[in-house]
C-alpha positions as CSV (number, residue, x, y, z in Angstrom):
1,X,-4.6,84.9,95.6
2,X,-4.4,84.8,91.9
3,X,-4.0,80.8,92.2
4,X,-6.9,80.5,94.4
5,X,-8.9,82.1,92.2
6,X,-7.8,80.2,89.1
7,X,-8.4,77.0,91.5
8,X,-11.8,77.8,91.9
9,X,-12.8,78.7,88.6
10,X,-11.2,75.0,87.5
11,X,-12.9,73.6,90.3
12,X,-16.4,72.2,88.9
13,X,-14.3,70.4,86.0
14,X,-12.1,68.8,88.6
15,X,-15.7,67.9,89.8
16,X,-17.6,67.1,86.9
17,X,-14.9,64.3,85.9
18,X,-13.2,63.2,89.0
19,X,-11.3,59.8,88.0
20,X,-9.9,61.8,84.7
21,X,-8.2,64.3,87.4
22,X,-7.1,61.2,90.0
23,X,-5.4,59.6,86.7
24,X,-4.0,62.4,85.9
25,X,-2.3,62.9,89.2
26,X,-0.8,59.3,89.2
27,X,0.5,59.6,85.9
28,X,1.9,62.8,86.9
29,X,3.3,61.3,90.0
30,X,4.7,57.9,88.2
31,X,6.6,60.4,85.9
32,X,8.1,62.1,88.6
33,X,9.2,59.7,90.8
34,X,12.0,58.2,88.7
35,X,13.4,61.8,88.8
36,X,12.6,62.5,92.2
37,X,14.6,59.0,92.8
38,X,17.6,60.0,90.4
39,X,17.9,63.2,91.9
40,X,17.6,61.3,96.0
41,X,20.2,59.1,95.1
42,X,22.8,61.3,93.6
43,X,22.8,63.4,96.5
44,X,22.9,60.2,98.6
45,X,26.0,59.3,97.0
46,X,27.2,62.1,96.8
47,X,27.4,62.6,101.0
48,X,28.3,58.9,100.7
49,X,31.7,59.8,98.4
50,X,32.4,62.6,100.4
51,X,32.5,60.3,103.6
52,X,34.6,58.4,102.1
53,X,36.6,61.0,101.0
54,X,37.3,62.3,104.5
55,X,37.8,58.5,106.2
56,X,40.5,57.8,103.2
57,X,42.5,61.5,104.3
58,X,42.4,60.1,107.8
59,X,43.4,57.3,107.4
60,X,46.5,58.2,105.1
61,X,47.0,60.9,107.5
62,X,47.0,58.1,110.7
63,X,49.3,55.8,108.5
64,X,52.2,58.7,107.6
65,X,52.3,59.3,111.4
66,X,52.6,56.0,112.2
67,X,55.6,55.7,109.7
68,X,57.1,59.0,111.2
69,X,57.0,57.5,115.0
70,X,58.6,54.0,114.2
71,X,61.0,56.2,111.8
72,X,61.7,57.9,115.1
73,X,61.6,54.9,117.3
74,X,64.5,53.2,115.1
75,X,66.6,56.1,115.0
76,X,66.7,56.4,118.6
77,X,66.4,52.9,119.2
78,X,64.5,52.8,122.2
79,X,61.2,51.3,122.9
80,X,59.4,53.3,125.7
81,X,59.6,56.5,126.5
82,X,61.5,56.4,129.8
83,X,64.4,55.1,127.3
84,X,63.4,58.2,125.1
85,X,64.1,60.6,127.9
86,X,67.4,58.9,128.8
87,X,68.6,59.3,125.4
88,X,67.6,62.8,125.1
89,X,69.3,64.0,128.0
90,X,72.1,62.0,126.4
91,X,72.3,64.0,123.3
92,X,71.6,67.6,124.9
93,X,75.2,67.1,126.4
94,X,76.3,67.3,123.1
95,X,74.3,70.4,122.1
96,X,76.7,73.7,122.1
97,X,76.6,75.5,125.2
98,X,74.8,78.7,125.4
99,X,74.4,81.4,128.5
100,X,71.1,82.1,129.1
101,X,69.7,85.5,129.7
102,X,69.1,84.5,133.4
103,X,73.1,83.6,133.6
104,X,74.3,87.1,131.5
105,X,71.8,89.0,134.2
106,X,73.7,87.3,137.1
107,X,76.7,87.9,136.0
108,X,76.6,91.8,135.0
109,X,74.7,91.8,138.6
110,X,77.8,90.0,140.2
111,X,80.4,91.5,138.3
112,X,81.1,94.7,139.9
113,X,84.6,95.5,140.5
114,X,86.0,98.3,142.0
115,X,90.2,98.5,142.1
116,X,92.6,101.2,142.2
117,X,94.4,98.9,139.8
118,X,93.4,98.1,136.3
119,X,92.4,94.3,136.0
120,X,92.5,92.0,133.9
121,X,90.8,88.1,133.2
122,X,92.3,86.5,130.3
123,X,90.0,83.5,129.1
124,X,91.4,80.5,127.4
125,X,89.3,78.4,125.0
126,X,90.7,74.4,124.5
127,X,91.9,74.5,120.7
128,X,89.8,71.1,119.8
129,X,86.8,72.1,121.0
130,X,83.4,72.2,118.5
131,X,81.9,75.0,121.0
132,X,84.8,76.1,123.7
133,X,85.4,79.2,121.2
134,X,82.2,80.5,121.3
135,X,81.3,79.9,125.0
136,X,84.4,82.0,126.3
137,X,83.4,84.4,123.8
138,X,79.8,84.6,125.4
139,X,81.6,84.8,128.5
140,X,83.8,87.5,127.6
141,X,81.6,90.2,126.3
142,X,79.1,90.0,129.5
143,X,82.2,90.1,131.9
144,X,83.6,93.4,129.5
145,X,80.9,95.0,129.7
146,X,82.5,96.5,133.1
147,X,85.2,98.9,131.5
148,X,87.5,99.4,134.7
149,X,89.2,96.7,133.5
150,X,89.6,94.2,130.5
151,X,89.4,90.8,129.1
152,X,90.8,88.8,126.6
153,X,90.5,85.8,124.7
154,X,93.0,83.2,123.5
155,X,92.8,79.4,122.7
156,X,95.2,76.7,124.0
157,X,96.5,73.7,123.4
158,X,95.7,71.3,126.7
159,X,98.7,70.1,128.3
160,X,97.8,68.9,131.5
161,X,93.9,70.1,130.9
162,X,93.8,67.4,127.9
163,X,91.6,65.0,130.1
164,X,89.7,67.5,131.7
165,X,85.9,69.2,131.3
166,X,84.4,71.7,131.9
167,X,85.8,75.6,133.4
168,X,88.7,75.7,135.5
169,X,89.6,79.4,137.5
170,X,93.5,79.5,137.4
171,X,95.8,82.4,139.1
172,X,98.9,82.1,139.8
173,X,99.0,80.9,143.4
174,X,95.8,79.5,144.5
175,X,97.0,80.2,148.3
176,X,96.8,84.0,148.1
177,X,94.2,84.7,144.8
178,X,93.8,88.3,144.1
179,X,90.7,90.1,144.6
180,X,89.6,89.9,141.2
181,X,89.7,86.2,140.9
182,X,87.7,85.9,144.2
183,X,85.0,88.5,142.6
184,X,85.3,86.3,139.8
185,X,84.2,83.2,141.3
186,X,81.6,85.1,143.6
187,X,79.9,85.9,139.3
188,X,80.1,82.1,138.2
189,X,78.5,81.1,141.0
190,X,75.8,83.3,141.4
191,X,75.4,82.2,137.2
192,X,75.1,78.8,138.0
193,X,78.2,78.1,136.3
194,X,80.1,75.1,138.2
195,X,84.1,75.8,137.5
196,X,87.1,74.1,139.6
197,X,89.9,76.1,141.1
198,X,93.4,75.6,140.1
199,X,96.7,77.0,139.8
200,X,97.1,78.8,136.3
201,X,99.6,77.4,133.7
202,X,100.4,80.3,131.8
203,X,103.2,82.5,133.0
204,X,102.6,86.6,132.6
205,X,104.0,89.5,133.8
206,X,101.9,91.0,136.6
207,X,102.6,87.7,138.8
208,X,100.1,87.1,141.3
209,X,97.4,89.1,140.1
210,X,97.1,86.9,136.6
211,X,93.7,85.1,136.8
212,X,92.7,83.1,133.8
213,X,89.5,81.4,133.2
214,X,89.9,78.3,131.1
215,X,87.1,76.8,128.8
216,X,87.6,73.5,128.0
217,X,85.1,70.7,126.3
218,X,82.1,70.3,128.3
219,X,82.5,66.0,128.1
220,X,84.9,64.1,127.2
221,X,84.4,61.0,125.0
C-alpha cells in the first residue's frame, strides 16, 4: 500500500517529463543486463559442469566394469557363458564338502537305532585328503547324537581305496551285514548321500558286527 501511495504521489512527474523517465528505464535496463547475463550464464555452466561431472563418473564407472569382466573372462578363459557354467560346475567339485541342514535333518530323522547291544560305527577319513577330515567329522557328530551307541573317528592310509572316491559302507561280511550297518545305509540314503557297499578292511574284535564308513576324496585327479 505504502508503494502505491508513493507511486501516485510521483506520478504527475513521471507525467510532466515522460522521455526523462523512458531514458531512465533503458539506462537502467542496459546496466542490468550485463549482470543479469553474467549471473544466466554462470548458472548455465554451472548445470553444464555438473553434467559433465556425472557423464565422466559413468563413464569411469562403465570402463572399470568393463576391465573387471574381461579380467574375469581371462581367468576363466571362456568366451560365453554356457562355457562359464561348465567351468563353474567344474570348480565346485573342488569346493570342500559340507552337509547341509536338510542332510543333518535326514539323518537324525533316519538314525534311530534301537539294540539290546551297544553299537558301534567307526568312520575312516583318507589321510591325503584337503576335506575327508572334516566331512567324517560332520558325519560323526550328527550320527552321535544318538547315545545308545558310539562313533569314532580315525584316518587311513588307502590301500586298496587309493584309486577310489567318494563313501564306501564296509562290515566285515557283506553277505550277512548287521542291523546297524543296514540302519546305516537306510540314513545315507534318505541324506542324499550316494556311498558303495563293500567288505571292510580293517580287522576288530566284535567280528561281524564291525561296520565302518569310509571317507575318501570326493574326485580323483
Amino acid at each position: 500500500m505504502a508503494d502505491f501511495l508513493k507511486f501516485a504521489t510521483e506520478w504527475p512527474i513521471v507525467k510532466a517529463a515522460p522521455w526523462s523517465f523512458a531514458g531512465a528505464l533503458i539506462a537502467a535496463t542496459l546496466l542490468l543486463a550485463p549482470i543479469i547475463w553474467l549471473v544466466v550464464s554462470l548458472l548455465k555452466n554451472e548445470q553444464l559442469a555438473g553434467k559433465e561431472t556425472q557423464i565422466a563418473t559413468k563413464n569411469a564407472e562403465i570402463d572399470f566394469l568393463q576391465r573387471q569382466l574381461t579380467e574375469y573372462q581371462n581367468k576363466l578363459k571362456v568366451g560365453s557363458p554356457d562355457e562359464a557354467m561348465q567351468k563353474l560346475a567344474e570348480l565346485e567339485q573342488y569346493s570342500p564338502r559340507r552337509l547341509r541342514q536338510d542332510q543333518k535333518d535326514a539323518i537324525e530323522r533316519t538314525f534311530r537305532p534301537k539294540y539290546e547291544y551297544r553299537w558301534l560305527i567307526q568312520i575312516y577319513h583318507y589321510r591325503e585328503c584337503y576335506d575327508c577330515a572334516d566331512y567324517g567329522r560332520q558325519i560323526r557328530n550328527v550320527l552321535q547324537k544318538d547315545t545308545s551307541g558310539s562313533v569314532g573317528l580315525a584316518d587311513f592310509s588307502g590301500g586298496d581305496f587309493d584309486d577310489k572316491e567318494g563313501l564306501y559302507l564296509a562290515v566285515a561280511n557283506p553277505n550277512e551285514p548287521p542291523p546297524i550297518a543296514l540302519l546305516l545305509a537306510k540314513t545315507l540314503s534318505a541324506a542324499n548321500l550316494n556311498y558303495t557297499f563293500t567288505k571292510s578292511p580293517f580287522l576288530t574284535s566284535d567280528g561281524d558286527k564291525t561296520v565302518n564308513l569310509l571317507i575318501l576324496p570326493s574326485h580323483r585327479v
